[in-house]
Each structure stands twice: as C-alpha cells, then as structure tokens.
N, C-alpha and C positions, 0 to 999 in steps of 0.2 A: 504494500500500500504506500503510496507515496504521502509526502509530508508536507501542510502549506500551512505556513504560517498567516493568519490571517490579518490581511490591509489594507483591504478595500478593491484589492484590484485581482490579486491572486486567486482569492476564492470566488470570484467571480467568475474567472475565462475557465476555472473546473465545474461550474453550474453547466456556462453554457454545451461544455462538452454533453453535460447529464443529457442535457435538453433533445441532445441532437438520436439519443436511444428512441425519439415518440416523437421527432420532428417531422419524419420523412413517411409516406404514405408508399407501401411498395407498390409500385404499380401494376406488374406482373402478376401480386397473389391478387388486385381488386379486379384484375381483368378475368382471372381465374375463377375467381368466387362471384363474379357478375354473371357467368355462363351458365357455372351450377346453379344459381338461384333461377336465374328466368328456366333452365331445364326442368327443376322441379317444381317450379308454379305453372307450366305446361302440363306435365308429364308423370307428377303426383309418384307414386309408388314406384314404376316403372323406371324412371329415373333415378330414383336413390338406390333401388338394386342395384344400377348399372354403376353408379359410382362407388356405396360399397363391396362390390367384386372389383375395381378398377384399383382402388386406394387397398382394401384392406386383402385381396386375394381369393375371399372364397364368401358364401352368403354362409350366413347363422342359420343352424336348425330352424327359428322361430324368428320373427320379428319383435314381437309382442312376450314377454319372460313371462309364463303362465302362474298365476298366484301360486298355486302348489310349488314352484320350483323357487320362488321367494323366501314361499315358507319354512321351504327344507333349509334352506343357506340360515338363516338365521336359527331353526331348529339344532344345527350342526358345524354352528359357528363355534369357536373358541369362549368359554366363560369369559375370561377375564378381558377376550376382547368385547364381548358386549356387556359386561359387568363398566367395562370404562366407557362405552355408547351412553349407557343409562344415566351415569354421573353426570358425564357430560351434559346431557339433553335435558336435565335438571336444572343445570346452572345455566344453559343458553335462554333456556324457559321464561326460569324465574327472573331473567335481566331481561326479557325481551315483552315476559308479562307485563309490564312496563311500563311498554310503553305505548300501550293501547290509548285510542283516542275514543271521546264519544261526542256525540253528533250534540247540536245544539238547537232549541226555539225560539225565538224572540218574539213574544205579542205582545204589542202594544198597544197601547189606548184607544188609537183611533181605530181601529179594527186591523189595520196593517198586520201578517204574521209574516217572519223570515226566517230561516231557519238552515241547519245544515245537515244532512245524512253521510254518513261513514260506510261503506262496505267493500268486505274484501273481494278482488278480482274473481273473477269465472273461470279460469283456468291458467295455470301459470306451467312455464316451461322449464325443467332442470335438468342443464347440459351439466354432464357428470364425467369427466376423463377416466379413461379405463385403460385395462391392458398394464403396463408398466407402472405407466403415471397415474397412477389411482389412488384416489381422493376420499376415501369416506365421510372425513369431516366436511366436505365441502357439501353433500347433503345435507347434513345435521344441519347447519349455516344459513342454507337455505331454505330449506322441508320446515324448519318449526318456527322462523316466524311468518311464513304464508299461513299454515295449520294458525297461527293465534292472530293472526289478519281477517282471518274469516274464508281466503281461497275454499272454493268447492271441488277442485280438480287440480292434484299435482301431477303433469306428466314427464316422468323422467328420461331422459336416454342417454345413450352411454353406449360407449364405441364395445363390441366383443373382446376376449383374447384369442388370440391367433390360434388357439383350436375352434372359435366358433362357437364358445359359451362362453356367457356372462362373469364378470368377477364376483364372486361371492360375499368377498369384504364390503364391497357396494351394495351388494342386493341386500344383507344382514342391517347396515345401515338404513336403507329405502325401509326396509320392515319395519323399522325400530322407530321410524320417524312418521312411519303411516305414510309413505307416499303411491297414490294410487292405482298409478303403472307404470312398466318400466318395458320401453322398446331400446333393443340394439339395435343402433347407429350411431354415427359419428359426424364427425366433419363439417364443412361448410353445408351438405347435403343433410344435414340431421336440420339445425339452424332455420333453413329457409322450411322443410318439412312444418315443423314446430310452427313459422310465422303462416304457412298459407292454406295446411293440411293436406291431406292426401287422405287416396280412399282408405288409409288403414289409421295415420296417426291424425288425433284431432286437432283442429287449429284453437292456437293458445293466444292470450291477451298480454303474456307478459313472458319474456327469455331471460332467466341468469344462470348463475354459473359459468366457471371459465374453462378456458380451452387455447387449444394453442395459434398462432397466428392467422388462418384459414376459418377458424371460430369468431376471432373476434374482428376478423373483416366481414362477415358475416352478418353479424351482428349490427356492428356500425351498419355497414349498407340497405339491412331491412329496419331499424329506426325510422318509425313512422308509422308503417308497418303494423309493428309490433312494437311495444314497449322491450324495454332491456334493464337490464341493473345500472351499467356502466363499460364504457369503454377500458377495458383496462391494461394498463403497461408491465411492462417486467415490474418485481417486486423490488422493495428497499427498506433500508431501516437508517434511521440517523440513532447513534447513541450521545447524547450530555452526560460529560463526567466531569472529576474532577479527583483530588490529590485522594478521597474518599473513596473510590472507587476501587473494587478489587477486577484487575487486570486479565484474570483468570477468565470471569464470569463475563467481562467485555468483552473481549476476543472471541467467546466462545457464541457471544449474541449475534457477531457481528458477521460470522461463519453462519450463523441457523439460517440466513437470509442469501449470503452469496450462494449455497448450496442449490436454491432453488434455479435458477439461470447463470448463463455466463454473460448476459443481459441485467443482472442484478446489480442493487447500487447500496453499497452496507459505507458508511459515513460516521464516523468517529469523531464530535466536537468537542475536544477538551480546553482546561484551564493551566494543563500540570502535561510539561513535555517529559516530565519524568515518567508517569502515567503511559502515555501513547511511547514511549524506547518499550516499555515492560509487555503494552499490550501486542506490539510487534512481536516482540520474543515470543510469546503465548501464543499465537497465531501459527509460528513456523512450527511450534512444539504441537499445538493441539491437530491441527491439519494433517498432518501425516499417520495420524489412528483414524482418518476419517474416509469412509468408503468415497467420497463426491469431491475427492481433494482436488483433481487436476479441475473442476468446474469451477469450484470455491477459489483458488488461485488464480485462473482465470478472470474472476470475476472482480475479487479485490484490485489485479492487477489494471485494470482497464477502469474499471467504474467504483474502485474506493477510494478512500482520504480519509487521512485524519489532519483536521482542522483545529492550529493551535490559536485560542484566543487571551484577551486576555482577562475579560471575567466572566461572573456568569451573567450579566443583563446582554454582554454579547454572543455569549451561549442559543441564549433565548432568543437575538433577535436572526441569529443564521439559521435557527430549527424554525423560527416562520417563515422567513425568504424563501427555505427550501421545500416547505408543505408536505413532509415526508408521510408516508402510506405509514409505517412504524416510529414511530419517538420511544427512547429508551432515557429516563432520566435517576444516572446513577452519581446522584450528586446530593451534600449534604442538606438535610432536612425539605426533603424532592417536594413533601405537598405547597410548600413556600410558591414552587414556581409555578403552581396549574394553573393560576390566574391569569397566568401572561404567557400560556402555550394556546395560542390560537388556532394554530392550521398545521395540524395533523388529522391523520386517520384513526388514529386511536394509540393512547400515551399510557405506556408503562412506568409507574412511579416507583424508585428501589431497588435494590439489588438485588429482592427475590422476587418480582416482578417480569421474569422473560418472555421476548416476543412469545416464543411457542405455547407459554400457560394461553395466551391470546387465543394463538390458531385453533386449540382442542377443546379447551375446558372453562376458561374462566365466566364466560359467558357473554361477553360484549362480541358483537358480529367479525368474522376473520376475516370480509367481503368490503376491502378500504379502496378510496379512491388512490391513484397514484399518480405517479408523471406531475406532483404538486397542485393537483386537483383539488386537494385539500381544502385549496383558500375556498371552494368552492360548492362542491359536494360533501355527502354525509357518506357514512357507512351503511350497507345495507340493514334492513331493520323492517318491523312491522309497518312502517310507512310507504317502505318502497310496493307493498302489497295491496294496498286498498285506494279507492278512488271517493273525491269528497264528492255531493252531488249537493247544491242550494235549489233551495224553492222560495215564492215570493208567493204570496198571497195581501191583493189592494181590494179596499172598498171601493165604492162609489164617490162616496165624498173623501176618501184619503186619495183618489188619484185625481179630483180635481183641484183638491189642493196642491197638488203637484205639477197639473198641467204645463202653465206659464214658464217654468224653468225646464221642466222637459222642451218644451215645444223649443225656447228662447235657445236652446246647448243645440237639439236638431239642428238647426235652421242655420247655426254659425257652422255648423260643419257640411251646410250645402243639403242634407239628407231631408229632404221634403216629405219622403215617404214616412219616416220616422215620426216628425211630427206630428204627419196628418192621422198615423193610428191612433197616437192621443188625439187628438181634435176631433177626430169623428163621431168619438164616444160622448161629446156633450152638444151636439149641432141638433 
C-alpha cells in the first residue's frame, strides 16, 4: 500500500485515481447486454435457454427448484450453519423491525381529508450469485426486509453449478428466509427475465441483489423499467485510526475488503505514522495465511492508501470527501465522532466492531451505496421495498375557497386546461 501524506493536493490526485474504477461505462458489455435484453423481451423463455447453454454450457434439470428440493437443502443442511442463519435473521429482523413506516390522515375542519398509504411492492426480484461466488447472506439482506415491507412475492434466481443443480447453501438460506421461488439462471439474461417476464418466470416490480458486471449493466439499462436497489461498484472500506488503534485488527479489516475484488478500495486514514509502519508489517505477515492473497495484494496494491493526517477533525473530514460504502472508526472514545460522520454506508464504531460483524450478523443492511454515493443514497432497508401512495379528498366549499389561487398558479404557467377544471365546477 502506498503512503501519502496528506496536503491538500496529494490525497487528492489518489481520489481521482479511485474515481476512475466507476468513471468509465464499458461499452462492449452495454452493447452486449442491450442484445440480450431486447432478445428476451422478444423471445421470453426461449431466449434465456439459448443464453444459458451459450454462457453456462449445458440447461439445468429444472428451471423453476421444486419446493420439495428446497426443503431437503435446508432439511440437510449443516446445524451450525443454519443455527448461525437463524441468529443472524434475528438480528437483521429486529434492526430492520425498525424501521417500519405507517401511513398517515389529516382531516381537517373544513371537511378537507389528506392522507398517506404505505404498502409493500407486489413482487420483488433476488439476483443471488451462485456456483463459486455464492452468497447466502446476501438473501438474508435482502429476503427479510421485503418479508417486513409487506412484499407478497419474492422471486429469486440464481445462476446453477456447473453440474446443473442449485447451491444448496443458497437454497437452505431462501428457506430460512421464506422466499417464494427460486428459478436457475443467471446473467444479464436472468435480469431482463425478472424486468419483462416470460412465459415461465413472473414479471417483478423491483431487482436487487448483486452480480457481476453483465448484472449490473443490466440493471442500470432496465431502470425505469423496473425499479432496482442501486447501481453498485467494487467494494471498499476507509479505516480512522489512530496511536489507539491495534495494528493487528486494522490490517486484518483492511484485507476482509481487498479480498473481495482486485477492483476493491481498502483506505487507511491515520493520525500516528507509527501506527500505519506496524499496520504494513501486519498486512505482509497476515496475507500470506490467506487463501485470496495474490487478489488482496493486488488490490491494496492499485486501489489502497494509507492516508497520514494530522488530526482527527481531518480524519473526519477525508472519511466525508470520500463517502466510503464501509467507515471503520478505531480511534479513541469513537462514539465522540458519529456526529460529524456524514457520508458513509454504514460506520463501524471500535475495535471490536468489524466490517464482516456488518456483512452477516449484526443486523444493519450489508446492501451500501459505493463509488461515494454515500453523500447521496441510503443503505438498503424496509424503504427500499414499499411504495407511498396520497389521497386528497375537497369539499365543495373547501375547493372554492381554493379556486382563485388555483386558477391564479394555472394561468401563470400558461395551463388553461388546469384552470378551467376548477372553474367549471362553480359556473
């Protein structure tokens, strides 16, 4: 990882570098994934065969994973892996319980009522990565706050393994979390499926879940469409530390993240250069027990830093500038500074605080914006799942009290039709 002292100009031209990971739209995967989509909003079923044999080599027994064969995966799942499903799905629960909304009525005097309704979407779509890169938690993540949304239909899917049946760890998860069905496929061809239907899989109101770059061009390109969670970029974490900080457990955070991509961005902002010499050492030392080393290397090498300042108020103001998906803050008496962490995706406070408690267990969503979206977006959550709808209800003599300044706002914006529907009603 290289080393910049921070002065205003230095950490600056290493932002821009970041920038340039989600600057650039490739234009060969959107031309790619523009053929596939218009193919399967043609060509429904018959097209997504032809691309999963094209991509993946051979069709799945089923399309559709028959409940019985859910049932058994979870029947014949490892305890202690769904003993630690269950914890989990407790603790996403009970933070995601939450943060339920309800609707509101306003009546007033004059007979006026306004009001607002809450309800969760009609079907929601979960792209689920499988085969290798498989995700269990990222069900969990997704599956239970639509279930506390109100969603009436979760449909999941999820690429096969190369023998042509479903991951098991996935399906054991889908069970655990109730989700309703689960079709193998993959790909851009799963994506556009999910947005437009076909004669087997239903069309859905809403896509999350992640996937690899052919997904989430996908994705982007059907917005509009179809709703989505978020556009999202390689992962990253910024850690704040300082002379407080054990070296050991930084390094070790800072690696949970490069592991994921050679696209990933793990940022080290300290107080104490003595601190980042030690968390270097810890890094060559911890890295080489680690199965994902030559990735994690990679990764630090291209897209880390450790960023020396010189306190913590400028701690705090390079963890906003950068709007990191992860904030680690392993600095003395951490809750001091939450007040003034603005734009993150979600802030780990403490040295026993690690991103990964985040990803599995703790209960705040693992689904963050990134590429510094931060200053921008939330984290996914019960909101991302339901839709507000208002209603107005006027009297007679509450909408002619109103007339004159209706009419007066119409009329300055040229809109005579506007107007005239109020005007009509007292002629």
């Amino acid at each position: 990882m290289r080393k910049i002292y921070a002065n205003g100009s230095d950490e600056l031209e290493f932002f821009k570098e970041l920038d340039k990971r989600h600057g650039e739209t490739n234009k060969k995967v959107t031309e790619a994934v523009s053929e596939i989509i218009e193919n399967v909003r043609e060509n429904g079923d018959k097209a997504v065969k032809e691309y999963t044999l094209k991509f993946d080599g051979s069709l799945p027994e089923y399309y559709e994973v028959p409940r019985d064969i859910i049932n058994d995966a979870l029947n014949e799942a490892d305890e202690d892996y769904v003993n630690a499903l269950l914890n989990a799905m407790e603790n996403i629960a009970d933070f995601h319980n939450r943060q339920r909304q309800q609707g509101f009525i306003n009546a007033k005097e004059n007979g006026v009522i306004m009001g607002q309704r809450i309800r969760g979407l009609e079907r929601v779509g979960l792209y689920v990565p499988g085969g290798t890169a498989a995700y269990p938690s990222s069900v969990l993540m997704n599956a239970i706050p639509a279930k506390i949304a109100g969603v009436k239909e979760i449909i999941m899917v999820t690429p096969p393994c190369k023998d042509g049946t479903p991951n098991k760890d996935i399906l054991t998860a889908a069970a655990v979390c109730g989700v309703d069905r689960v079709f193998m496929l993959g790909g851009a061809q799963a994506i556009a499926a999910l947005a437009y239907g076909t004669e087997t899989i239903p069309k859905v109101d809403k896509i999350v879940g992640p996937g690899n770059i052919y997904v989430a061009t996908a994705k982007k390109l059907l917005f509009g469409t179809v709703d989505i969670d978020m556009i999202a970029g390689p992962s990253e974490i910024l850690v704040m530390a300082d002379d407080t900080a054990n070296p050991k457990f930084v390094a070790a955070d800072l690696m949970s993240q490069a592991e994921h991509d050679v696209m990933a961005s793990s940022i080290l902002v300290t107080t104490s250069e003595a601190l980042a010499d030690k968390v270097l050492a810890e890094i060559d030392r911890q890295a080489e027990n680690l199965s994902r080393k030559d990735i994690i290397k990679k990764s630090l090498e291209n897209y880390g830093a450790i960023i020396i300042t010189d306190c913590r108020h400028c701690a705090v103001e390079l963890a906003n500038a950068i709007a990191p998906e992860h904030l680690e803050v392993h600095m003395e008496n951490p809750m001091e500074l939450l007040g003034s962490l603005d734009n993150a995706g979600s802030i780990f406070l403490g040295q026993y605080a690690s991103e990964p408690l985040g990803d599995y267990y703790a209960g705040p969503n693992h689904v963050l914006p990134t590429s510094g979206t931060a200053r921008f977006f939330s984290p996914l959550g019960v909101d991302s799942f339901i839709k507000k709808i208002s209603y107005t209800y006027y009297t007679e003599e509450a909408l002619r009290e109103a007339e004159k300044d209706i009419v007066t706002i119409a009329e300055k914006e040229g809109l005579t039709a506007h107007a005239n529907a109020v005007k009509v009603r007292f002629e």
